[in-house]
C-alpha positions as CSV (number, residue, x, y, z in Angstrom):
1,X,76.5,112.8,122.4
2,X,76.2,114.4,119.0
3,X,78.6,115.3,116.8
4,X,79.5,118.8,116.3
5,X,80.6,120.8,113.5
6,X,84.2,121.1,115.0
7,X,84.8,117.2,115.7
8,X,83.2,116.5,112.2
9,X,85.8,118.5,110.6
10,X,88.2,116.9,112.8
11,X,87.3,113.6,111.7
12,X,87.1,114.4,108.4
13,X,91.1,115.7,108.4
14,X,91.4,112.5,110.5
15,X,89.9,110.3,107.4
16,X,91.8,112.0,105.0
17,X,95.4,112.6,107.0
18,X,96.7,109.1,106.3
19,X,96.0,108.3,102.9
20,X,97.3,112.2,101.9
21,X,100.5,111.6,103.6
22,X,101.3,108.1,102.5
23,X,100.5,108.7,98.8
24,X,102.2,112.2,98.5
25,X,105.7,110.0,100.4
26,X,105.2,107.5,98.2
27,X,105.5,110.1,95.2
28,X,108.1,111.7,96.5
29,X,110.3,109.5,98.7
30,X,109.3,106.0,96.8
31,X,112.6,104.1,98.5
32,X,111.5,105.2,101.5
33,X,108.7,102.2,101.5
34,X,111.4,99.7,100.7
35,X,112.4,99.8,104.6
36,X,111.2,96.8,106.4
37,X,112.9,96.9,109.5
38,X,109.4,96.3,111.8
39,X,108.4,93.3,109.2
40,X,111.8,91.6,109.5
41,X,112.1,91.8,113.0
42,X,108.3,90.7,114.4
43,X,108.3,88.2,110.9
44,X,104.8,90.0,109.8
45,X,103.6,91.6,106.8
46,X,102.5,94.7,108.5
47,X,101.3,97.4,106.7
48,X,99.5,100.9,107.4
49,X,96.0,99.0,107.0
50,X,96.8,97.0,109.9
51,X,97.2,100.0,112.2
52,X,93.9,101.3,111.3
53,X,92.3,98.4,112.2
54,X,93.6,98.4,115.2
55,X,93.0,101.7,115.8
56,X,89.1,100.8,114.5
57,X,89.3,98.2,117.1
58,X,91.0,100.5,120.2
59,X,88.0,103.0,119.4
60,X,85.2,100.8,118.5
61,X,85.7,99.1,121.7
62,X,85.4,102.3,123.6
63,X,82.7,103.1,122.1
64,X,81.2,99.6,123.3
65,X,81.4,100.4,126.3
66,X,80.3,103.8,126.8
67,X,83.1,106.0,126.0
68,X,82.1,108.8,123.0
69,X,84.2,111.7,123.7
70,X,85.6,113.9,120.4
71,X,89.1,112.3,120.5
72,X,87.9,108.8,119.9
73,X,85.4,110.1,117.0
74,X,88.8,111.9,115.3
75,X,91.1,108.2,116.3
76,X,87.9,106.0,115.0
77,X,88.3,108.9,111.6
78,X,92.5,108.1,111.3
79,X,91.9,104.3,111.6
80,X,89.5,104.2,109.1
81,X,91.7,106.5,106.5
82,X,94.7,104.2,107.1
83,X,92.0,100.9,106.4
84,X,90.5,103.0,103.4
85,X,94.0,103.6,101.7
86,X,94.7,99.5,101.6
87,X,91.8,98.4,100.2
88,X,92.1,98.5,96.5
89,X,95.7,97.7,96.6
90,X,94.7,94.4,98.7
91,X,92.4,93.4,96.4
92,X,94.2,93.8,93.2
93,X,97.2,92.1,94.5
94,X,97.5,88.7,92.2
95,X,96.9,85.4,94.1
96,X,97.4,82.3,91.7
97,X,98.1,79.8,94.8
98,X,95.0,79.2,96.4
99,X,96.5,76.5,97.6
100,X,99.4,78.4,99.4
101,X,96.6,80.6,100.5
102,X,94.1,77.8,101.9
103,X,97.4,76.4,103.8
104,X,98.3,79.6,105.4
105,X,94.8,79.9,106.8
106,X,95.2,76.4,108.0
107,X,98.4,77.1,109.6
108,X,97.3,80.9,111.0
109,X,94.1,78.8,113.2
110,X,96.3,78.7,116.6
111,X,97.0,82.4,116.1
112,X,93.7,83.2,115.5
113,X,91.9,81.3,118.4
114,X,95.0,83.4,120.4
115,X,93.8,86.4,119.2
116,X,89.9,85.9,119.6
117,X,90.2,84.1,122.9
118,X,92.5,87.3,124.0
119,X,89.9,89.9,122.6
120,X,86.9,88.0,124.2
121,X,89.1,88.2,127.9
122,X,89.3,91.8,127.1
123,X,86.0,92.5,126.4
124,X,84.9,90.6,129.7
125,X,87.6,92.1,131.8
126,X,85.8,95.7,130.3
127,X,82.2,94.8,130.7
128,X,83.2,93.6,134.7
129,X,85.0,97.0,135.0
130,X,82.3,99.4,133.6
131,X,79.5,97.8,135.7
């Protein structure tokens, strides 16, 4: 499938929605980002970069397997502009602890092999149910 002019723009709005709106709250409603009731109840430090990759993920994995209808180019767009808008902030955020940061990748490995082994069923489950 190619793209066409309408889902390009599409995707393009899609890129550009998440990072528009969160920067133009942020200006205007700053307190607003001081809410953490998600973070305090699941324990994580969630933030809008974490819903565009999995958003990335959700339409990279369609795409995978076969699926490349408009909707998922426009979804694959938004999870990218919600990724995009993190990244500088990420890496200008101080870390004097490596330490503390070695340790916590230590301690995250039984999560990790979680998620992996649970994205690798997936992905089996999919290729069995496409064939």
């Amino acid at each position: 499938m190619l793209m066409t002019t309408t889902t390009f723009i599409f995707l393009i709005i899609a890129l550009l929605a998440p990072s528009t709106y969160q920067r133009l709250r942020f200006r205007l409603q700053p307190d607003y980002f001081y809410k953490l009731t998600l973070r305090k109840k699941v324990g994580l430090q969630i933030h809008h970069g974490h819903w565009g990759l999995l958003w990335i993920f959700v339409t990279s994995v369609l795409f995978i397997f076969g699926y490349h209808a408009s909707w998922i180019i426009v979804w694959a767009g938004f999870g990218w502009g919600l990724l995009l808008d993190e990244i500088i902030p990420n890496l200008k955020t101080p870390s004097d602890d490596r330490g503390f940061e070695l340790e916590l990748y230590k301690k995250s490995t039984r999560g990790t092999m979680i998620l992996i082994g649970t994205v690798a069923i997936i992905f089996i489950l999919l290729f069995v149910a496409t064939r």
